[in-house]
Each structure stands twice: as C-alpha cells, then as structure tokens.
Biopython code that builds the backbone (N, CA, C, O; Angstrom):
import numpy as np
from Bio.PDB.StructureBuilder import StructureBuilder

atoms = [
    (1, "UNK", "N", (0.843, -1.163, 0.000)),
    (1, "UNK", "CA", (0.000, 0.000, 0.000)),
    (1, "UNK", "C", (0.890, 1.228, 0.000)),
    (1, "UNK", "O", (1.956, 1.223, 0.615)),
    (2, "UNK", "N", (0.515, 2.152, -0.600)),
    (2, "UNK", "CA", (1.293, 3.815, -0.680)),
    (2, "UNK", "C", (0.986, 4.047, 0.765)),
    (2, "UNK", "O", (0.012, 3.510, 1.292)),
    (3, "UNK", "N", (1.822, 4.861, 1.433)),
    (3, "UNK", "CA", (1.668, 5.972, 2.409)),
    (3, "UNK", "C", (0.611, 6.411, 2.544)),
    (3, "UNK", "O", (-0.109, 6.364, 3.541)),
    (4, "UNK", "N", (0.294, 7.198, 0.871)),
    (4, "UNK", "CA", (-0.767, 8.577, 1.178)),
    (4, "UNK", "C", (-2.313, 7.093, 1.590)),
    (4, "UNK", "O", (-3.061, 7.383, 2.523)),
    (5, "UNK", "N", (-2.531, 5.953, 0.970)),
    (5, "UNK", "CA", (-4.003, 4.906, 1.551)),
    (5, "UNK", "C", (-3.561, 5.232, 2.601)),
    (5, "UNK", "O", (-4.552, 5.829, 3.023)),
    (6, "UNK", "N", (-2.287, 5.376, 3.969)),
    (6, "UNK", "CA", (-2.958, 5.376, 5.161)),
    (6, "UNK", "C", (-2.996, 6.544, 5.687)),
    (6, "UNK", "O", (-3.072, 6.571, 6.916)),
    (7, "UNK", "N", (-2.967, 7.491, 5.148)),
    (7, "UNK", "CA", (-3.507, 8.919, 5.756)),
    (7, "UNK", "C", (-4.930, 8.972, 6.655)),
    (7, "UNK", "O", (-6.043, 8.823, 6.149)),
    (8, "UNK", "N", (-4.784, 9.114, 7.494)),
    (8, "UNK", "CA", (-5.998, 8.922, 8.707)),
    (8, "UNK", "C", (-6.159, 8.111, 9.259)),
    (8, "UNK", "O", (-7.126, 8.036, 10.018)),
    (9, "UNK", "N", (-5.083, 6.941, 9.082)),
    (9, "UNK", "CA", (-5.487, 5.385, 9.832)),
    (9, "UNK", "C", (-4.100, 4.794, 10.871)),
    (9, "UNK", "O", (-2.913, 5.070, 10.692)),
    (10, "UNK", "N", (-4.498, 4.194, 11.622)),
    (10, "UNK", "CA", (-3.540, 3.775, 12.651)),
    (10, "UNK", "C", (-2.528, 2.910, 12.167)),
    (10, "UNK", "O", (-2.949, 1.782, 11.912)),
    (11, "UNK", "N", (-0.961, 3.153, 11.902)),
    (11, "UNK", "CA", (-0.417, 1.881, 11.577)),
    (11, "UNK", "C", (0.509, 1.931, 12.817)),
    (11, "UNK", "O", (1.088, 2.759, 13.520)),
    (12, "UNK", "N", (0.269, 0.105, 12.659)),
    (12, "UNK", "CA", (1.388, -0.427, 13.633)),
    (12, "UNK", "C", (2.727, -1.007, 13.082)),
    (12, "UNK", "O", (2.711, -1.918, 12.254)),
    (13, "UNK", "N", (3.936, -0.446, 13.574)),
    (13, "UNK", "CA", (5.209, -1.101, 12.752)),
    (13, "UNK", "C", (5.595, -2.650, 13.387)),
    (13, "UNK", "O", (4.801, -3.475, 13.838)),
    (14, "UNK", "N", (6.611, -2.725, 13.305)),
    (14, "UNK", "CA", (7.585, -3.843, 14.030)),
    (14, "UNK", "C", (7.852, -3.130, 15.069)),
    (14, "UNK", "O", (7.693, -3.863, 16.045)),
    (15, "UNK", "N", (8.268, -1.786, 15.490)),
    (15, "UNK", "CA", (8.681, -1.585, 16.682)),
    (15, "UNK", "C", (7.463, -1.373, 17.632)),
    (15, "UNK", "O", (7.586, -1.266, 18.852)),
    (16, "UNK", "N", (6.362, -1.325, 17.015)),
    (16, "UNK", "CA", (4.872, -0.964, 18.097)),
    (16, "UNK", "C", (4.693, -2.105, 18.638)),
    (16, "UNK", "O", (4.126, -2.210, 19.725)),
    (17, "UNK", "N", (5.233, -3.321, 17.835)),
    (17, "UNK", "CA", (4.274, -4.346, 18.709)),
    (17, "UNK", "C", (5.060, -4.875, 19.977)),
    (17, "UNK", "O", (4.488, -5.840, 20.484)),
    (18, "UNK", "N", (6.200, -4.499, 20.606)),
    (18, "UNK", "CA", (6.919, -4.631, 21.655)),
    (18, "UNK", "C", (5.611, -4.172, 22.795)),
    (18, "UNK", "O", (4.512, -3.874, 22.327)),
    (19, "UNK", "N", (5.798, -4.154, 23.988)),
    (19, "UNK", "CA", (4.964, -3.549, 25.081)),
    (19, "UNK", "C", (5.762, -2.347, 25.567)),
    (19, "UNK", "O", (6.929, -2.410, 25.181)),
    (20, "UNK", "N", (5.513, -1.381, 26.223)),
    (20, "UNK", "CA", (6.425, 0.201, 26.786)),
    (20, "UNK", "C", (7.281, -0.877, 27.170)),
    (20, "UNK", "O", (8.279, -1.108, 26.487)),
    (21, "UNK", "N", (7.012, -1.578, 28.197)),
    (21, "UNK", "CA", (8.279, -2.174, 29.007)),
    (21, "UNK", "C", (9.581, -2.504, 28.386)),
    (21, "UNK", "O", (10.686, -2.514, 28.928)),
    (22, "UNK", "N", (9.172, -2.857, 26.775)),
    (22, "UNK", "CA", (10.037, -3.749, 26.141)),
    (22, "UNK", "C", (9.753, -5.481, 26.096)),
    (22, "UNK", "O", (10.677, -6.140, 25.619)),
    (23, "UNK", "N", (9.075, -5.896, 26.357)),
    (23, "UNK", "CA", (8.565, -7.407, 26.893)),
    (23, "UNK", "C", (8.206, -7.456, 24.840)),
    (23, "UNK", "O", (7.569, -6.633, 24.182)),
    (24, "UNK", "N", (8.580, -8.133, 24.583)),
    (24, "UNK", "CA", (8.475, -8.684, 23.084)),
    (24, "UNK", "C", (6.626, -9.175, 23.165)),
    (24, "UNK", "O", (5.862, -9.440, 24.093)),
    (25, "UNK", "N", (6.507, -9.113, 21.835)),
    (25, "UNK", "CA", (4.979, -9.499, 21.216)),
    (25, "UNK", "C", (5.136, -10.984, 21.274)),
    (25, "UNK", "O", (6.293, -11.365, 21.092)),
    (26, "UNK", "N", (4.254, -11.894, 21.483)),
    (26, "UNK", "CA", (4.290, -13.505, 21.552)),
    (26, "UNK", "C", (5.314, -13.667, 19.748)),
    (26, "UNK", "O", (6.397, -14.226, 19.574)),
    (27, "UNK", "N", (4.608, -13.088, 18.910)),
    (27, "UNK", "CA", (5.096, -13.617, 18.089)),
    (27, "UNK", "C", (6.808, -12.691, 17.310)),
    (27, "UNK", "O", (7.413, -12.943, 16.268)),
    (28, "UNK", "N", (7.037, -11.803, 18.216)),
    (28, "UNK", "CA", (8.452, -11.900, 18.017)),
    (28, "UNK", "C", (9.305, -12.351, 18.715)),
    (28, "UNK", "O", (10.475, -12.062, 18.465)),
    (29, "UNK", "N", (8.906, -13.410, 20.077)),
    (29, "UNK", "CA", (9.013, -13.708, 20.664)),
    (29, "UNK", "C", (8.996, -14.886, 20.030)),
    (29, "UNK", "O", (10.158, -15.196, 20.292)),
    (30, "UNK", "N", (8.608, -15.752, 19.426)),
    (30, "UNK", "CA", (8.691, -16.685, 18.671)),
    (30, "UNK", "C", (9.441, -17.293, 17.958)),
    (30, "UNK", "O", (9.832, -18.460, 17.926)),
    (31, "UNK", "N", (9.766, -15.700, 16.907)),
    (31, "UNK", "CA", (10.712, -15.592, 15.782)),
    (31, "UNK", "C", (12.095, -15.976, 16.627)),
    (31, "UNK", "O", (12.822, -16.922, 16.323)),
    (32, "UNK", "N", (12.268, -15.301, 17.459)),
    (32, "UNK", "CA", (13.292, -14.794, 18.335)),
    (32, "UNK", "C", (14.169, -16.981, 19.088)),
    (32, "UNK", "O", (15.259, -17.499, 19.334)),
    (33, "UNK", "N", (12.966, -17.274, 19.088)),
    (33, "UNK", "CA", (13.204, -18.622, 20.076)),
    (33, "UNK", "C", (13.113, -19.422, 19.027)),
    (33, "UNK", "O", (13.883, -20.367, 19.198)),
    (34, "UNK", "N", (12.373, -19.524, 17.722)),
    (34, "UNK", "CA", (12.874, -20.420, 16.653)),
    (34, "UNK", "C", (13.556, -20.563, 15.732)),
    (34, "UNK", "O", (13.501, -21.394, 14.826)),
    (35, "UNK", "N", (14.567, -19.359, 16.014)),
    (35, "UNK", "CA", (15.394, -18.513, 15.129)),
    (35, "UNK", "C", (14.793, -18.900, 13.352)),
    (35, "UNK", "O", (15.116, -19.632, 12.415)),
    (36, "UNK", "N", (13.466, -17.593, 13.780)),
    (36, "UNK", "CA", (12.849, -17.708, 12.354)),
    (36, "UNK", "C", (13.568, -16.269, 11.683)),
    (36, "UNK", "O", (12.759, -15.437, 11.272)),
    (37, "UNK", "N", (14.871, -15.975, 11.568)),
    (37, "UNK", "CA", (15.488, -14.838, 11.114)),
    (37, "UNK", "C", (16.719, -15.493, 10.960)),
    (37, "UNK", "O", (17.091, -16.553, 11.464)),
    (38, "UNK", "N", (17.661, -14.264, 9.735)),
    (38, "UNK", "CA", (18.618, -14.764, 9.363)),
    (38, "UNK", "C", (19.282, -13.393, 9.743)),
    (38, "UNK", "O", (19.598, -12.952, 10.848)),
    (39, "UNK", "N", (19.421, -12.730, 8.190)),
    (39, "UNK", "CA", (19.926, -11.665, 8.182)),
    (39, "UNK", "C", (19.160, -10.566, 8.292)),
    (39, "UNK", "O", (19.666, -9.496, 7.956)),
    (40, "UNK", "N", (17.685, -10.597, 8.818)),
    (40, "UNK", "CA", (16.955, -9.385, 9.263)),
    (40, "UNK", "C", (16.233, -8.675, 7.796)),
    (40, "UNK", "O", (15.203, -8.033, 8.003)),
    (41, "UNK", "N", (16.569, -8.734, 6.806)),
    (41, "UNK", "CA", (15.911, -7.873, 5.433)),
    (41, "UNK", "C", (14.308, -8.559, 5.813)),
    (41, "UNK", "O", (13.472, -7.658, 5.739)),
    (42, "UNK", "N", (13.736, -9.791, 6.161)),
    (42, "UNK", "CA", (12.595, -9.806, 5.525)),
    (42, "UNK", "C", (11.975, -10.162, 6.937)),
    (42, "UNK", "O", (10.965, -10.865, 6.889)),
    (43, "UNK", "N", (12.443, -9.769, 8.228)),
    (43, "UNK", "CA", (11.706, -10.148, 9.141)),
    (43, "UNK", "C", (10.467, -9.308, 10.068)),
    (43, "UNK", "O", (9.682, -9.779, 10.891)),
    (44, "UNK", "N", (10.624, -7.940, 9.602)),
    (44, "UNK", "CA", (9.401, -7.115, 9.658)),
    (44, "UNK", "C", (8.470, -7.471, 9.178)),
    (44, "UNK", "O", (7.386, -7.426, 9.760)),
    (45, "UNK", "N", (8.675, -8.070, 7.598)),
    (45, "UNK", "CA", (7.250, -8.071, 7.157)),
    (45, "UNK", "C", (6.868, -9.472, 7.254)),
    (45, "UNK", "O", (5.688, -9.706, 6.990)),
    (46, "UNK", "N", (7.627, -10.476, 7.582)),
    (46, "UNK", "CA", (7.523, -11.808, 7.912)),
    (46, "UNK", "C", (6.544, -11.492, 9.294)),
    (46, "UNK", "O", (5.338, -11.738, 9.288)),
    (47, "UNK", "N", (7.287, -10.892, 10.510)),
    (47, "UNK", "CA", (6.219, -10.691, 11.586)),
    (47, "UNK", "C", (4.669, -9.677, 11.503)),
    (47, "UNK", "O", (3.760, -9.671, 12.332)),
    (48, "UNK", "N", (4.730, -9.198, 10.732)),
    (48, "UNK", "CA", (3.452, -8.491, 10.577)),
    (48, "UNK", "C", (2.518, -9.419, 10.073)),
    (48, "UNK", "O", (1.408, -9.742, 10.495)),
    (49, "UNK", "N", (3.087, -9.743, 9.218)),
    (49, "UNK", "CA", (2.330, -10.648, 8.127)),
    (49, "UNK", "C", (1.857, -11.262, 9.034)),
    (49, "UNK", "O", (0.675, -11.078, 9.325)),
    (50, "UNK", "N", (2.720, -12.253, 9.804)),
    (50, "UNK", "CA", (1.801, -13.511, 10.880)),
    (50, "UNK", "C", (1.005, -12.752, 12.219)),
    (50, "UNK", "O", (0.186, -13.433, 12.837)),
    (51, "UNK", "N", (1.139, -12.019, 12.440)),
    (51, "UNK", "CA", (0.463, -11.478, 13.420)),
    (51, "UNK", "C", (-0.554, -11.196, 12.745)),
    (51, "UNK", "O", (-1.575, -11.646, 13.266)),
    (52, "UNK", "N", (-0.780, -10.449, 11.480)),
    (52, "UNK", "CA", (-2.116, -10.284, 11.132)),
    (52, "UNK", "C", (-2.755, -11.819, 10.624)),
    (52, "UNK", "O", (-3.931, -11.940, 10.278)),
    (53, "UNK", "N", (-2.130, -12.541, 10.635)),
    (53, "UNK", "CA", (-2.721, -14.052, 10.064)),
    (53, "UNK", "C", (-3.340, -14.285, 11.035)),
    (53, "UNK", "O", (-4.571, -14.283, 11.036)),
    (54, "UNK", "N", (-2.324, -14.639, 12.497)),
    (54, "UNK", "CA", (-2.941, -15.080, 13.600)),
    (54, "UNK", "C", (-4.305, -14.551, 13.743)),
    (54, "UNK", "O", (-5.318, -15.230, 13.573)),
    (55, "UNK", "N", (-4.278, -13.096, 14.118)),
    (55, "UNK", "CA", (-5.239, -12.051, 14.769)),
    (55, "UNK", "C", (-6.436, -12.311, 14.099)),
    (55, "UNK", "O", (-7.416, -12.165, 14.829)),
    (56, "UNK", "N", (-6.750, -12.738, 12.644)),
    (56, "UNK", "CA", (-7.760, -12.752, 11.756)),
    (56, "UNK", "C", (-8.106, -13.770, 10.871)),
    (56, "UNK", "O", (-9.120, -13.768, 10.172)),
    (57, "UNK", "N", (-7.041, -14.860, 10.913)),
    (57, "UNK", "CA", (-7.372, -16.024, 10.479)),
    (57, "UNK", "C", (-7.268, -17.543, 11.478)),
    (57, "UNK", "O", (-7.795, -18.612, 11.169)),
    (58, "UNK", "N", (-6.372, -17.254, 12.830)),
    (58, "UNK", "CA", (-5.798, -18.679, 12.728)),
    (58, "UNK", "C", (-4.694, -19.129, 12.406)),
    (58, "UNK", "O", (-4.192, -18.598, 11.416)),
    (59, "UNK", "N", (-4.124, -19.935, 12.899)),
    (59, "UNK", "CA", (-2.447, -20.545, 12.300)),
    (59, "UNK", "C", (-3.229, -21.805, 12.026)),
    (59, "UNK", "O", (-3.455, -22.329, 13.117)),
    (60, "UNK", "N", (-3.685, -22.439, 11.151)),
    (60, "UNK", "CA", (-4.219, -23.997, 11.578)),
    (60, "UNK", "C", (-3.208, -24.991, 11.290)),
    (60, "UNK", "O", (-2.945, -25.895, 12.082)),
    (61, "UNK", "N", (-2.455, -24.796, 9.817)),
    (61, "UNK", "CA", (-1.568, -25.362, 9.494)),
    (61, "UNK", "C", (-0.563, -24.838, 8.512)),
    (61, "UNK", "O", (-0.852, -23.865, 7.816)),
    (62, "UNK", "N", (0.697, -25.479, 8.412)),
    (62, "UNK", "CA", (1.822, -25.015, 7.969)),
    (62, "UNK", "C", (1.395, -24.737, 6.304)),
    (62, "UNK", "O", (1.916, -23.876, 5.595)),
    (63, "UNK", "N", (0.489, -25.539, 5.951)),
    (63, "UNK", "CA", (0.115, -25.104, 4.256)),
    (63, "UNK", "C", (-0.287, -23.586, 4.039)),
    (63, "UNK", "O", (-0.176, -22.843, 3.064)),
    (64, "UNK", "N", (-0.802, -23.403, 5.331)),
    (64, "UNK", "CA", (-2.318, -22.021, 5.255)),
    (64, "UNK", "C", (-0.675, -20.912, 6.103)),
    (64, "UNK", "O", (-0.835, -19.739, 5.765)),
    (65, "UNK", "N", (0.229, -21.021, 6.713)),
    (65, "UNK", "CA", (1.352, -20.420, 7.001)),
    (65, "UNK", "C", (1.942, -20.311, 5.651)),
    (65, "UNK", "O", (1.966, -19.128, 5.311)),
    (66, "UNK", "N", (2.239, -20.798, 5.102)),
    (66, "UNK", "CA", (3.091, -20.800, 3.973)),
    (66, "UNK", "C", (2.233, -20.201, 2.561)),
    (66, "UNK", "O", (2.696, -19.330, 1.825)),
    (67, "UNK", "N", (1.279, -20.676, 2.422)),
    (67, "UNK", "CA", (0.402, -19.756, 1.958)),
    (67, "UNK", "C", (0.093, -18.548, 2.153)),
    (67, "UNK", "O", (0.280, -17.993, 1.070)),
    (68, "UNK", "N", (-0.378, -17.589, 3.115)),
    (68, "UNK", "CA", (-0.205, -16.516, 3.289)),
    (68, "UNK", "C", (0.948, -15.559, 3.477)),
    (68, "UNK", "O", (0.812, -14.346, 3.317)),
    (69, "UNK", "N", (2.328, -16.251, 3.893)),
    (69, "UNK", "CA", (3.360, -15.544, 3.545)),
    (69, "UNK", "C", (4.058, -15.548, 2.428)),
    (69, "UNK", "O", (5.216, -15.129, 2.436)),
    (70, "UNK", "N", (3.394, -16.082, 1.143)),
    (70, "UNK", "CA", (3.863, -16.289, -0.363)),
    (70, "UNK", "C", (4.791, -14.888, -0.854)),
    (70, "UNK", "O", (5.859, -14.800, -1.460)),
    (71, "UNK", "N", (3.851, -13.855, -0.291)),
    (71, "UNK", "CA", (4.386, -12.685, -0.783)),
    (71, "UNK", "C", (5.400, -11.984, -0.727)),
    (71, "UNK", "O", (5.782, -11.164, -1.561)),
    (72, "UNK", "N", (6.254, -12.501, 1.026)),
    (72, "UNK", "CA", (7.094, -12.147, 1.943)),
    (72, "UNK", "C", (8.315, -12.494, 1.143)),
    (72, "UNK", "O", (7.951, -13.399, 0.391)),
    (73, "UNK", "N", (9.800, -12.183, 0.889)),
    (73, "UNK", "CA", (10.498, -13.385, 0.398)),
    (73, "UNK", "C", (11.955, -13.338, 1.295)),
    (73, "UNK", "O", (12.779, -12.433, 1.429)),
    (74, "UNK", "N", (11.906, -14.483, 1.751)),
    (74, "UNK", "CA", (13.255, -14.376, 2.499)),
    (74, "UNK", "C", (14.561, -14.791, 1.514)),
    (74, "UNK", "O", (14.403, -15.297, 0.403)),
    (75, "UNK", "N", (15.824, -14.504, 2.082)),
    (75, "UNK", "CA", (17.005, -14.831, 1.074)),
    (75, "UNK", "C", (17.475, -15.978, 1.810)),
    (75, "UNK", "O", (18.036, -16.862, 1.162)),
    (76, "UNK", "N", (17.302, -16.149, 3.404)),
    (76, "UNK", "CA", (18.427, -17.115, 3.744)),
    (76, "UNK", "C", (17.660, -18.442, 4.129)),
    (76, "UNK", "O", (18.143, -19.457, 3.626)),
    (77, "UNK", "N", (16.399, -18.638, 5.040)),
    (77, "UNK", "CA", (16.252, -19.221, 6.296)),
    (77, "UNK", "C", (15.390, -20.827, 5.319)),
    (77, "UNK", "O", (15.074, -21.880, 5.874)),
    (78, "UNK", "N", (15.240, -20.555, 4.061)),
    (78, "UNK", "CA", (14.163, -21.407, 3.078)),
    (78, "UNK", "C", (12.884, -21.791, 4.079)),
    (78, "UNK", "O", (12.373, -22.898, 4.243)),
    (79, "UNK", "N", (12.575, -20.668, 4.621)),
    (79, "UNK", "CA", (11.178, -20.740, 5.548)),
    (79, "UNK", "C", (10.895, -21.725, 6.556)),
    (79, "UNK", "O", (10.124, -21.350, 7.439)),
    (80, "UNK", "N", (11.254, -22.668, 6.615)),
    (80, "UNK", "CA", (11.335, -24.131, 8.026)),
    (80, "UNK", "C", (10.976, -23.032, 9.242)),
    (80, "UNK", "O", (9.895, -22.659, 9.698)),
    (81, "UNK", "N", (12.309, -22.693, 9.552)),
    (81, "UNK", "CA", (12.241, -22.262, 11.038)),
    (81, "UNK", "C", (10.791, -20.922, 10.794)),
    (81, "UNK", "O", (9.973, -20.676, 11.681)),
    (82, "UNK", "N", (10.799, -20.339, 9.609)),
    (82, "UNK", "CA", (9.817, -18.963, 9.857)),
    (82, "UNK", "C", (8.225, -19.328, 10.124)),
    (82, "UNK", "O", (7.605, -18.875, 11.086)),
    (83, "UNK", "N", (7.619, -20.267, 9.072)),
    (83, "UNK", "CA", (7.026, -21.549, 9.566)),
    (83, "UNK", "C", (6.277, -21.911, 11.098)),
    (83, "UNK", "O", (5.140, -21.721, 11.528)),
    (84, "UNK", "N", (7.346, -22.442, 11.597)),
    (84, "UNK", "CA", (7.608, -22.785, 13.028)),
    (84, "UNK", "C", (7.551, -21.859, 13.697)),
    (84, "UNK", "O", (6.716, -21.878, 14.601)),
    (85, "UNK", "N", (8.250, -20.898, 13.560)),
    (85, "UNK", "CA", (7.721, -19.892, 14.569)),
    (85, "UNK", "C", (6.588, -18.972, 14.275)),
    (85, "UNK", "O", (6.244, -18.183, 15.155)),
    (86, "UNK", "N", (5.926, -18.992, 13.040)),
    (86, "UNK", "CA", (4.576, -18.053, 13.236)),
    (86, "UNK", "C", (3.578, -19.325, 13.698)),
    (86, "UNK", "O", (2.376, -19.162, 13.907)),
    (87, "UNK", "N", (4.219, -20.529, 13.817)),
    (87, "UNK", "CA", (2.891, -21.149, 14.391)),
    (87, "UNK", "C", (3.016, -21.238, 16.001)),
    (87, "UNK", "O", (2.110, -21.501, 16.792)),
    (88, "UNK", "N", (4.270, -20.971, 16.263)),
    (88, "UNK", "CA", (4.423, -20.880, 17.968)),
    (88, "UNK", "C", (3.801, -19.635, 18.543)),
    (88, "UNK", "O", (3.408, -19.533, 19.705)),
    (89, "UNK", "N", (3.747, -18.678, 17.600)),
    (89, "UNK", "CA", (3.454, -17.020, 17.795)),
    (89, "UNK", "C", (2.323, -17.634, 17.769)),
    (89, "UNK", "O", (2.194, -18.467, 18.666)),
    (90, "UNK", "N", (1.437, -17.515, 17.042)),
    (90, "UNK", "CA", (-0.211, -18.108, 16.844)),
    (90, "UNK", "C", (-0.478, -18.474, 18.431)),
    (90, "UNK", "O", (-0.868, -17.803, 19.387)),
    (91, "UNK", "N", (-0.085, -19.852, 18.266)),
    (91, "UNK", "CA", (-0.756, -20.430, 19.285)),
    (91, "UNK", "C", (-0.628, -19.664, 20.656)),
    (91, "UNK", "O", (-1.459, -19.775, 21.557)),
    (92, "UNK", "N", (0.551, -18.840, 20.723)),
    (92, "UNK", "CA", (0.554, -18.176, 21.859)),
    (92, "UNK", "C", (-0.114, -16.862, 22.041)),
    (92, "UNK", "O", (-0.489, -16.380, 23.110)),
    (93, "UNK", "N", (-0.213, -16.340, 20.836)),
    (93, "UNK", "CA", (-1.242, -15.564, 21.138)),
    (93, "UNK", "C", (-2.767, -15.879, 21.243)),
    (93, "UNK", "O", (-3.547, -15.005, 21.620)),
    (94, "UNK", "N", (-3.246, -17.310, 20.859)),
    (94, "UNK", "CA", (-4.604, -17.475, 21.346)),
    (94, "UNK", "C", (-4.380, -17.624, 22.672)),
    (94, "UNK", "O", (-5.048, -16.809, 23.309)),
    (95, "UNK", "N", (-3.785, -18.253, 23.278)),
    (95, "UNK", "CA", (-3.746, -18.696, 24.758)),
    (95, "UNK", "C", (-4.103, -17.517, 25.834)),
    (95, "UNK", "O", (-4.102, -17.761, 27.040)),
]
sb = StructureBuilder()
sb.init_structure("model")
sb.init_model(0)
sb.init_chain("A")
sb.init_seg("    ")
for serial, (resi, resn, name, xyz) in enumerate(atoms, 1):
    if name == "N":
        sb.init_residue(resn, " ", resi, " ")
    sb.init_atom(name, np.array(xyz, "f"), 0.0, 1.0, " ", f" {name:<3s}", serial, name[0])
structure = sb.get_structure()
C-alpha cells in the first residue's frame, strides 16, 4: 500500500508491537526462540504478516502459514524455522 491509503489510519510497525516495558509481542518472541530470522531484510514483514494471520485467520496449518506468507520473500532461512515460529506465535497468542 502507498503511504498517502494510510492517511488517517492507525499503523502499527515492528517496533509498536513490543509492550512500553520492552517485553516482546508472543510472536516476536517466537521468531526470536525459533530462530525464524537470518539476516533481518525480511523479518518485519515476515512478523506483521503472521500477526495479522494469527489475529484474523488462525495458524491452523503449515500449508495455510506458507500460503499466506507467499508474498514475503526471504534470502536465507528457506522458511522451516519462519514456519515454526509463526505457528508458535499463533498459538501463543490465542492462549
């Protein structure tokens, strides 16, 4: 999306979804413990992406994970661990 579509609307980055304290979001918290990151280029939009999956779809399975991050493209990790950890993020954020 351009900039000017979110003129008037709330966006949240990678750094919003931390808490004031600093206490990580379940699901970078995830990334973080399944080392679903390599060299950092694609892990913003890797975590947005699954947080909005979680929040509005569900993690049910690794097809429907991998499916919705089609768009994302990483260079190093060939998705396994990224995978794995948006489904650890998921589940921890239903809990």
């Amino acid at each position: 999306m351009l900039a000017a579509q979110a003129a008037g609307r709330q966006v949240t980055t990678i750094e919003g979804l931390a808490a004031a304290d600093g206490t990580l979001h379940p699901m970078q918290a995830a990334f973080r413990s399944c080392h679903g990151l390599q060299c950092g280029f694609c892990t913003p939009g890797m975590v947005m992406s699954a947080v909005d999956l979680a929040r509005h779809h569900g993690c049910t399975s690794e097809t429907q994970v991998r499916d919705a991050l089609e768009g994302n493209l990483c260079r190093c990790t060939g998705y396994h661990n990224i995978v794995k950890a948006v489904m650890q993020g998921a589940a921890a954020m239903s809990a």
